[in-house]
Steps between C-alpha positions, in 0.01 A plus 500: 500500500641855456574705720624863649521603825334883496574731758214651621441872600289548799340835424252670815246705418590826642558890536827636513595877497679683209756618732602436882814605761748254596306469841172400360334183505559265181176458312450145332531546117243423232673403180426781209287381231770632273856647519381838542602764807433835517650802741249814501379350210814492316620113358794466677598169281819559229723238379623670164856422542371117496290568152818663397688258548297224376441677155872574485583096562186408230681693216835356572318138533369616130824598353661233573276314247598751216758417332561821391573693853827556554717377832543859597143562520377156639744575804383866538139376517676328821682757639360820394846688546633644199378877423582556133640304187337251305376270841333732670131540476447164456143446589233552229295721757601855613456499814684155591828726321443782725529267858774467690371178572629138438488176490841392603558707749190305697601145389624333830511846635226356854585679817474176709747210252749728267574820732775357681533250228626653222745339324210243380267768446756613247522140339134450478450878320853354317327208394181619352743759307719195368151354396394776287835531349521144385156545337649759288839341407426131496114475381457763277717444263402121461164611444476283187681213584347194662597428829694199626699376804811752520330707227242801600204570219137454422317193607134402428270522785161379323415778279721752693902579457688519786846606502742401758876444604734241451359322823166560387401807725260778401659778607191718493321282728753481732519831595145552491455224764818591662381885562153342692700356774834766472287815488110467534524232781826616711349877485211373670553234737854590576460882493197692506338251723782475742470632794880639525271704206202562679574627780855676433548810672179648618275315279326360752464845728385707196290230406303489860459890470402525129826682417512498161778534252644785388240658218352157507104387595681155692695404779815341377410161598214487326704605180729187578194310526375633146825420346482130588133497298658722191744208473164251453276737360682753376457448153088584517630845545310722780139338526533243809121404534530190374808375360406168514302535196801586266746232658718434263570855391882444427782264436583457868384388835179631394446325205641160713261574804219458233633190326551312889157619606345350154588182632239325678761344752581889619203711412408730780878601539460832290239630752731354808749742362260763431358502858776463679630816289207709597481398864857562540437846397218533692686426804732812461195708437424348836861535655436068627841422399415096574215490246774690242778209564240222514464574132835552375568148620186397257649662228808359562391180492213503254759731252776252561298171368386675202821518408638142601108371310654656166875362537353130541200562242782577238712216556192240533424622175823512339550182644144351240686694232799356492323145548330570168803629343381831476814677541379880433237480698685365764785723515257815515351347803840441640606889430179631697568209768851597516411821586291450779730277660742769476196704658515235806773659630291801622232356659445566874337251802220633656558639838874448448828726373616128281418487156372166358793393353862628496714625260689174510167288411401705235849493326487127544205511294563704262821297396305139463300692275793617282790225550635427163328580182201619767146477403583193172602298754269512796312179610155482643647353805727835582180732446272250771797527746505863473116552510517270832762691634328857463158349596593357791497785674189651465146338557449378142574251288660406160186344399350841615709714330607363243155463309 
């Protein structure tokens, strides 16, 4: 029988005031219809640095497929540094080339795993770099040639063309899937949710007395809170009355978030995310600090399995591809699975500063799937060993997740 084990939100009917002194009594907290909060009715919600940065990460996710954008722009679409010459203004919209925003400079960039950790930090923004390169110098120009062990090209997946590396690997995928887990996830569970993040400096003061920030309708911590959803729903742009409805919305946790809840063995775990998102902000309206943490460690844990769901879907179904000796198809599912195992490595235990798995795990990995000529030579045993592995611990199942 299949099965999920939901966590469920207790939610009391109640009354709670718009704004109370450190000394008051804490009110219970009803759980907003929708993730909507006003201050002398004024929204105080804004996440636009998050649907910055996710627009900024879906045209360099683009590019990469077109074979026609150069290195120099593909990596500015990354880093967003250089000011004139024939890389800058690499986005197609005006206002994305006006930002000082980025997308490296938040990959691995979490308060709580890469601040005093920054020599890996530096690899993992490093490695997503390398990735993009290689896309340009060892895919494109093999665009017409058919791919073989050793030999990067075109390969038939059904009546699609993928084009990969000499082991196989979409590049493109890669870092799409990579960027979930490096940037969306990390920001979030690791960072905005944190409470080294919450309450830093007087958060937590200025939140109790409605201090708000400077020019701003919100306290600071609710803007931290409000970052964590931009990550997630970011992409839907300003109207938060029901993003639920447009799930899917973009190429990353988003769109992945839809795809897990689609499946019967896991639907309901949009809306666990959802509520515990809107509760959690509730809470600071409330200043009940408890109620706020309770649900960070539901996102934690509910954000964390989507991603582990995705790593073993791709290689249970990589694993039938290669059984039929449908190598293409395979090897696309193996990209996007590679790069949420790379993701793994960002994922955070509920109630808990450990992630899931270490750096040395996810390494370990990562190499079984590319020893020798990499994806050609991978046997259906290897990809049931490493679904077991990831699966085993969380509170699904291959079988689950892999359907």
């Amino acid at each position: 029988m299949k099965f999920l084990k939901i966590t469920i939100i207790s939610v009391v009917t109640v009354f709670f005031l718009a704004s109370c002194g450190e000394d008051s009594p804490k009110a219970d907290i009803e759980n907003p219809v929708s993730y909507e909060f006003y201050r002398a009715g004024v929204s105080t919600v804004s996440f636009p640095g998050q649907t910055t940065r996710i627009a900024m990460a879906t045209e360099l996710i683009n590019g990469l497929s077109d074979f026609s954008t150069s290195e120099g722009t593909l990596l500015e679409m990354y880093s967003n540094e250089t000011l004139s010459g024939a890389d800058a203004n690499p986005y197609s919209e005006d206002a994305l080339n006006a930002s000082t925003k980025s997308v490296k400079s938040k990959v691995a960039a979490s308060k709580d795993f890469f601040s005093s950790n920054t020599v890996e930090a530096a690899e993992i923004k490093s490695e997503i770099e390398a990735w993009i390169k290689a896309q340009v110098a060892e895919v494109f120009p093999n665009q017409n040639q058919l791919a073989s062990a050793g030999s990067a090209g075109q390969i038939a997946d059904g009546s699609s063309v993928r084009y990969v590396s000499s082991k196989g690997i979409e590049y493109n995928q890669v870092v799409n899937k990579s960027l979930i887990g490096a940037l969306i996830v990390d920001q979030m569970l690791n960072n905005y949710l944190s409470t080294a993040v919450l309450d830093a400096g007087s958060n937590v003061t200025d939140n109790d007395d409605d201090v708000v920030a400077d020019g701003r309708p919100y306290t600071t911590m609710e803007h931290k809170w409000d970052e964590a959803y931009g990550y997630l729903f970011g992409a839907t742009g300003t109207d938060t009355s029901d993003p639920l409805a447009t799930l899917g919305s973009d190429s990353f946790l988003n769109k992945y978030l839809s795809r897990v809840d689609g499946d019967s063995d896991f639907a309901g775990i949009a809306s666990d995310i959802y509520e515990a998102l809107k509760l959690g902000r509730a809470a600071i309206v409330a200043k009940d600090y408890e109620v706020r943490d309770e649900q960070v460690a539901i996102l934690r844990d509910k954000i964390s399995q989507v991603i582990a769901i995705r790593a073993v879907y791709y290689l249970q179904q990589s694993k039938l591809s290669i059984e039929n000796n449908e190598l293409g198809t395979a090897f696309h599912a193996l990209s996007e699975g590679y790069g949420f195992i790379y993701s793994l490595r960002f994922l955070r235990q509920a109630n808990s500063n450990n992630p899931y798995f270490t750096k040395a795990e996810v390494e370990d990995f990562l190499a079984r799937l590319t020893a020798g000529n990499g994806f050609w030579d991978l046997s259906p045993e290897t990809l049931d060993q490493l679904s077991n592995e990831i699966a085993s611990k969380f509170d699904f199942t291959v079988e689950q997740a892999g359907s």
